[in-house]
C-alpha angles and dihedrals in degrees: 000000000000135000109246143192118193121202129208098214113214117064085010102052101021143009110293108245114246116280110303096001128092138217092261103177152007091283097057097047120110129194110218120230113284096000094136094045085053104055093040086065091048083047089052102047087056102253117150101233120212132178118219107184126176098218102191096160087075096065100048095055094252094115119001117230082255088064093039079053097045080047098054099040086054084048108058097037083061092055100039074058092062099038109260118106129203106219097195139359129203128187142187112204086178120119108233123283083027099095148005095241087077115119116256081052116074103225090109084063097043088057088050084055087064090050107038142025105237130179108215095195094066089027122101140198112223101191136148097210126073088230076065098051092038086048090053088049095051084047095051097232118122112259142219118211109199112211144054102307140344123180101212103039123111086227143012110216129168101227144354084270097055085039089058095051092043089054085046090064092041106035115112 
């Protein structure tokens, strides 16, 4: 069983798009400051590192899966380049109500389960929303809400960076 930290991808990883769009392809996607850096030190603590990413755009005909794929390839290459590595991603493309992989649902974990021994008393959820701080809960990892407040997260940061060294001071 490994150590985990699960990341929510939009407004963690990379910039939110604006109100009701989606970052639909390579061009409009945004690394945040000091993502990679981030992820290297969670790499390096030996955390096992998965992206679980509700992908609604998809389903509404705005990105196919093929462009949420070509995103995530490019990615993960920028940040290998840097020294930080993903070691999953799991999507839902479903609209909501559609599915039970939906954060707040916990199917993408689940997945994650097939895939990866995680040990969800030392594994953690980074997310900006609070469907990725529910979804965390219903998981039973400890969570990290980015923003200004949430009420039911374990922990408030700033940023992934902020989150990491949070989880430093608290991992087991």
């Amino acid at each position: 069983m490994s150590k985990t930290v699960f990341l929510d991808r939009d407004g963690v990883i990379n910039k939110q798009a604006a109100e009701h769009d989606y970052i639909k392809n390579w061009g409009e996607f945004e690394f945040l400051p000091k993502v990679s850096e981030a992820i290297g030190i969670l790499n390096k603590a030996g955390f096992q590192v998965i992206i679980v990413t509700n992908q609604r755009g998809v389903a509404r005909g705005m990105m196919t899966i093929k462009d949420v794929e070509e995103t995530h390839r490019i990615m993960c290459a920028e940040l290998e380049a840097f020294g930080a590595q993903i070691d999953g991603i799991y999507v839902c493309p479903h609209e909501k109500d559609e599915c039970t992989c939906r954060k707040p649902g916990i199917g993408l974990f689940l997945k994650a389960e097939e895939d990866f021994a995680i040990d969800k008393s030392t594994s953690w959820m980074i997310g900006d929303s609070n469907s990725d701080i529910e979804a965390g809960k219903n998981y039973g990892v400890k969570t990290i809400y980015i923003g200004k407040t949430s009420i039911n997260a374990d922990y408030t940061c700033k940023n992934l960076f902020d989150a990491v060294l949070t989880i430093g001071g608290k991992a087991v």
